[in-house]
N, C-alpha and C positions, 0 to 999 in steps of 0.2 A: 504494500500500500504506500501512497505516496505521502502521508500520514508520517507513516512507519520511519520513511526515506528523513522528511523533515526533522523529526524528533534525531536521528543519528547525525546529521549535518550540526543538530545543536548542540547536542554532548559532545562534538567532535571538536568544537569550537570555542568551548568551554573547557576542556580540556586543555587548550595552545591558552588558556587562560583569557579570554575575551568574555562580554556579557552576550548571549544570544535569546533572543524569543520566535514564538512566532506572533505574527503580526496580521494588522488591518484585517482584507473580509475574511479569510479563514477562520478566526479567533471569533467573527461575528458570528459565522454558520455554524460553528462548533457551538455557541451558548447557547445557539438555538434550533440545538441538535440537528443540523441538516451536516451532510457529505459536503465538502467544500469542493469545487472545480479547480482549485490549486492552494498553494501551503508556501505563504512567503515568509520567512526569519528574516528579522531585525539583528543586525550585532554591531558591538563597539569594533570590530575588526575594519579596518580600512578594505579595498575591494582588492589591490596588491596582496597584503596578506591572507586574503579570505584563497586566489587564487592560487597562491603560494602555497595552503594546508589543502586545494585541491586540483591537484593540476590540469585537471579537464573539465575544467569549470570554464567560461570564457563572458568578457564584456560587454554589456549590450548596453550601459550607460555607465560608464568608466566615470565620466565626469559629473553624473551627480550620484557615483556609489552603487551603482547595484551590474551584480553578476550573474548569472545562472549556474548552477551545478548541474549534470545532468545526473540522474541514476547509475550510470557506467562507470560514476567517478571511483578511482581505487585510493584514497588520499590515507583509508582507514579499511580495515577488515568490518567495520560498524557499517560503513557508506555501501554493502552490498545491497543492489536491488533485493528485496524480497520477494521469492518465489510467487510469480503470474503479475511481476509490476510489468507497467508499460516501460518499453526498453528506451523510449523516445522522450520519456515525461522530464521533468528539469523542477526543479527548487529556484526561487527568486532570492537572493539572499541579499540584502542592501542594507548596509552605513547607519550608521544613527546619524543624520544632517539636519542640520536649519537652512532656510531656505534663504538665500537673499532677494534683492530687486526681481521682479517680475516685468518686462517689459514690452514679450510677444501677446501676451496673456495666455500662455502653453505653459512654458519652460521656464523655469529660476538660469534670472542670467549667471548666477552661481552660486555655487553651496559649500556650506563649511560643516564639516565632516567634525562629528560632536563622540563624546564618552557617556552621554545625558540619555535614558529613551525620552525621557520627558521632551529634553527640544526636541528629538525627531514627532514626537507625538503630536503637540501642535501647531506643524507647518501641515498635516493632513487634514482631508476634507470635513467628512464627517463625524460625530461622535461616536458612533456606534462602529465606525470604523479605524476608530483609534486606539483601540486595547490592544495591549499585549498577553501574551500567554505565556506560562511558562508550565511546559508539558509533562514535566517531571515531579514539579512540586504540583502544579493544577492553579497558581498562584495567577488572577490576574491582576494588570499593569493598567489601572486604570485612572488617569489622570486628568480626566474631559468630562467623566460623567456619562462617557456611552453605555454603559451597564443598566445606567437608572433609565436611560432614549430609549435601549432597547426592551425593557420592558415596557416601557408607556406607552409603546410604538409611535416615537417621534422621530423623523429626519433631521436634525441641526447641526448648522455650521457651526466646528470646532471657533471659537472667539468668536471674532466681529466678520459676520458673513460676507460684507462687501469688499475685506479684505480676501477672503477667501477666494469670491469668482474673480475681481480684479487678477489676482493669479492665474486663474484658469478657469476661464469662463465653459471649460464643458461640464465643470461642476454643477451648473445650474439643469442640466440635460441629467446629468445623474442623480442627481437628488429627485426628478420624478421619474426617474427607474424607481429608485430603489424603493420610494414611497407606495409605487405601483406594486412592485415584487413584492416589499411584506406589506402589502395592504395598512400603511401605515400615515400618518399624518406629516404634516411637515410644519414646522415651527415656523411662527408667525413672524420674526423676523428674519431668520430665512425665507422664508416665501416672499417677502418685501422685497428681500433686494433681490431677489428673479425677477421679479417684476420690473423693476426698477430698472435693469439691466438686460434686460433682454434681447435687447436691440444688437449688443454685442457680441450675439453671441455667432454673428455672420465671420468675424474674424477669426473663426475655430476653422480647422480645415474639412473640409467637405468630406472627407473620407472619413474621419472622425465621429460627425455629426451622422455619418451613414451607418455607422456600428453602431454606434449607441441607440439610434431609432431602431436597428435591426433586432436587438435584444430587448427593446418595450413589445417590440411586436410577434416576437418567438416565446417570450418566459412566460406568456400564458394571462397573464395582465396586460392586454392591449386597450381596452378600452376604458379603464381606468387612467392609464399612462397616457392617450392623448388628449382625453378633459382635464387634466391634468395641465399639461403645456396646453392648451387652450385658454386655459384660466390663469395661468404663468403668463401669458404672450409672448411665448417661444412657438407655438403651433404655425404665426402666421411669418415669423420670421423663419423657418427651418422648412417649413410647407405648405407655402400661401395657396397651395392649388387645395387641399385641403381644408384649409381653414374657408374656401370658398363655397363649401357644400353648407356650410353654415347657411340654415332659412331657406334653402331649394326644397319650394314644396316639390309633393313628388302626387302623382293620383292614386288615392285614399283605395281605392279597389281593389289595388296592385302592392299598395305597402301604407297599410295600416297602419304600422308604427313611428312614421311620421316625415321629417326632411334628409336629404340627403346623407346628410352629416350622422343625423339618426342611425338610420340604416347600414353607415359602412362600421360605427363601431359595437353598432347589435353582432355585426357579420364577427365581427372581431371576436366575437364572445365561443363562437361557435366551432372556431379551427381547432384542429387537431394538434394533441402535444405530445411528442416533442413536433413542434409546426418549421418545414422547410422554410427557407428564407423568400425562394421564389414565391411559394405559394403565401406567406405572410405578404409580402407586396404587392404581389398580384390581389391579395383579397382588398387592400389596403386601395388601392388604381384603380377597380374594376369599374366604380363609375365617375372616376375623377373627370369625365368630357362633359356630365350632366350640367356640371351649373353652367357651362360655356352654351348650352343648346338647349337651355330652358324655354319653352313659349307655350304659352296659355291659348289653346287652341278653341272654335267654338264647344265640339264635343268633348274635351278631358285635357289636362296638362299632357304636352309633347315633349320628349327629347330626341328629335330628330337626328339622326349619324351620330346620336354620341359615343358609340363605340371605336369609330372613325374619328372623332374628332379626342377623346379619353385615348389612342394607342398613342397618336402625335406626342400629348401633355406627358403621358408616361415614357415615352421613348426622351424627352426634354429634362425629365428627373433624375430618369435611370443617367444618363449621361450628366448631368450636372453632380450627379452622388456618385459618380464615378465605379458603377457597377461592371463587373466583367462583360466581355459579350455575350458569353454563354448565360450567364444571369439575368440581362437583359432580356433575351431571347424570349426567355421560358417567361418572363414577366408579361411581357408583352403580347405572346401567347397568350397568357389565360386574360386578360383585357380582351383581347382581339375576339376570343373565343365562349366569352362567360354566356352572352344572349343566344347562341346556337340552340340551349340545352328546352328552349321554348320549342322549336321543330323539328325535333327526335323523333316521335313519335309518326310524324309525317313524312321524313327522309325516306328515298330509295336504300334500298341495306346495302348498296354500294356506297352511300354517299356515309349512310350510319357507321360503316367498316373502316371508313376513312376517317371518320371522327373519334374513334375509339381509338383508333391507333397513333394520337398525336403524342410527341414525345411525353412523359411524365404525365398521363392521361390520370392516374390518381387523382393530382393535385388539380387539375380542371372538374373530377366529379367531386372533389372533397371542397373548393371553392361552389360549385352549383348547389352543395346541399345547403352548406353556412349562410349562400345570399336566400335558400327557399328558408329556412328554419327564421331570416333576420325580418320577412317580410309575410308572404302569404301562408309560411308553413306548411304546405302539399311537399310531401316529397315522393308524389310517385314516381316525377320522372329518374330519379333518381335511384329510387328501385326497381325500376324497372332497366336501369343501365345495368346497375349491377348483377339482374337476373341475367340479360343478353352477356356480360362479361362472362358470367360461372358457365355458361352452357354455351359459347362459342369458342371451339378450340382456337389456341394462339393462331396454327397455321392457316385457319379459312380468314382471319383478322389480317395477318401478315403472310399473304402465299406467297411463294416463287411464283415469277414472270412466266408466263408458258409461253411467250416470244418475244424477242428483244430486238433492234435495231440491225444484227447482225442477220437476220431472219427477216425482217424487209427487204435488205438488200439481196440479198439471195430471192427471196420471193419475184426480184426485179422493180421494186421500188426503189425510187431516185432520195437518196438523203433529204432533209429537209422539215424546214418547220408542221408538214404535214406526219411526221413520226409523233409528234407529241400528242396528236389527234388520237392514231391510229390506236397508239398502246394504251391512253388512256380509256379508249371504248373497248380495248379487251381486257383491260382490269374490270372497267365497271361488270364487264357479261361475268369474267373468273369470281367476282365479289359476289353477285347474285346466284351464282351456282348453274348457269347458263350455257358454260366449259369450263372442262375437266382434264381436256388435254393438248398436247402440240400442235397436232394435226387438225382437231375442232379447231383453235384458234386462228392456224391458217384460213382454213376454209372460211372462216366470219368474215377474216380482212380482207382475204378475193370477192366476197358478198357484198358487205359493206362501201367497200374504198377501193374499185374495180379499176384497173391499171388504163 
């Protein structure tokens, strides 16, 4: 366990005569008994020396003290992974520092490398994430008051909060995670100077702001987490296409539950955890084109192309949050693809066969169920894909080609943008069960598309 790992990097360190703990969110999840997603120690050891007691440890912020160890480290016969660790996993291990000038509002333009935990303890954010642990004795290092936060379930910045995001304004983006995550309150003057400050928080960088929305919207508290920055006013600075769903009525027939805005963070309530990132986004976009194509028609409220005009806005996001292509893609995808799931029932089962088979087709019926469950609550079409999924083998969904391009030409057809015709009308016949073999298919295309 990588628990296990930590606890012997501490003793190991304490040993060479240094002080070590562990520290910030581990030490939070551990008081309230949750598994931690990683294990960082605090030591009085400079990041030289920490390297020094492990020699395959290596630097990832040299300058303001912190190393990684990984598991494989031999520095001690204590430092062996323990039997079924991940062989990849690594220990944060960093400095006790004070933090000086702030000037990017990221980064301390520098730090001074302390023997204190106490000054390391409050240059960090939160209270509840400034305890230290000490895993041996069970002793916590508590010097903030996060003990008493984290029972009352309060979020507050460690001192004077406007000192705190002046440092690093993504602080203000984490404080409504984490309020989100344990369902917890955030203290009144903290929450002020969010507010207050919100504006600034454009100078974080884009990739930054993309992980941390990425984590409100995956840990299972999404809709909490963006009334949240709604009521902060970080929602209309980080995602003004969003905060524009705000008061788009939508017609009562079709979504009872109310405006736009309503209905994307009902959907939110409803994905699946652990929920992919694609398909958080894509749930999050799927009618970001609405408020752009709102019109009040004689017979009912219209959103004309907004599916068409919602892929553009999301394709504008996905690239300003600097998403991979391949993430884009699939985003974009289930935007492109969500209102299909209205003419299932109607489609040719060539057309149906083609729709089942879009990449990561999961996350397209797992978005259809979330937006039926957020609005009218029928989910038959949705059981009914899934019945067609379980009784339609893989290969009638995805057959072999029973002719290819090689086999026009040979048949004595000329190259040409008329192949794309061809083979797609003998997929649609292979998809309907129409042909079954090489020779059937020939014969269609000398029927069909006669030379």
């Amino acid at each position: 366990m990588l628990k296990d790992f930590s606890i012997s990097i501490i003793r190991t360190l304490r040993h060479h005569g240094f002080q070590a703990y562990l520290a910030g969110g581990c030490v939070r999840d551990l008081l309230l008994n949750r598994e931690p997603a990683d294990y960082d120690v605090s030591t009085s050891a400079t990041p030289n020396r920490v390297m020094e007691i492990f020699p395959e440890a290596y630097a990832v912020g040299v300058q303001f003290g912190v190393v990684l160890v990984p598991e494989s480290s031999s520095a001690s016969s204590e430092l062996k992974a323990p039997p079924g660790a991940r062989q990849d996993a690594t220990v944060e291990v960093a400095t006790f520092r004070s933090d000086l000038s702030y000037t990017d509002g990221r980064h301390p333009d520098a730090v001074r490398f302390s023997q204190d935990p106490r000054e390391d303890v409050i240059r960090r954010d939160f209270t509840i994430n400034g305890m230290m642990l000490d895993p041996v004795s069970g002793e916590v290092l508590d010097f903030v008051g996060g003990r008493g936060d984290l029972e009352a379930g309060i979020i507050r910045a460690i001192g004077d909060p406007e000192q705190r995001f002046a440092e690093d304004k993504l602080r203000m983006l984490r404080a409504v995670r984490f309020a989100a995550r344990f369902e917890y309150q955030i203290e009144s003057a903290t929450f002020t100077a969010i507010q207050r400050h919100a504006r600034e928080i454009r100078v974080v960088s884009r990739e930054r702001v993309r992980d941390e929305l990425t984590r409100m919207l995956t840990e299972g508290h999404a809709h909490r987490a963006f009334l949240l920055l709604d009521e902060a006013g970080l929602l209309a600075e980080v995602l003004p296409e969003i905060s524009a769903m705000k008061g788009v009525e939508q017609p009562p027939e079709f979504h009872p539950e109310g405006d736009v805005f309503t209905h994307t963070l009902m959907l939110l309530d409803h994905l699946p955890q652990p929920c992919p990132l694609t398909l958080a986004w894509g749930a999050l976009l799927h009618d970001v084109g609405k408020p752009a194509t709102f019109r009040r028609a004689p017979d009912r409220i219209r959103f004309d192309n907004h599916v068409e005009v919602g892929v553009k806005i999301a394709e504008s996001i996905c690239k300003r949050l600097r998403f991979s292509s391949n993430e884009t893609l699939q985003i974009l995808a289930l935007v492109d693809n969500h209102m299909r799931f209205g003419h299932v029932r109607r489609m040719k089962e060539s057309t149906l066969k083609r729709f089942m088979r879009l990449p990561a087709f999961d996350e397209h019926l797992a978005l259809h169920r979330a937006d039926s469950l957020a609005s009218h609550g029928n989910l038959g079409t949705y059981h009914y894909l899934q019945e067609k999924l379980h009784e339609t083998p893989v290969q009638e969904i995805h057959p072999a080609p029973l002719v290819n391009g090689d086999d026009l030409i040979a048949a004595g057809y000329a190259p040409g943008p008329k192949f794309r015709e061809i083979l797609e009308a003998v997929e649609d016949a292979q998809l309907e069960g129409r042909l079954q073999s090489h020779d059937a298919a020939l014969d269609y295309v000398r029927r069909k598309f006669p030379l």
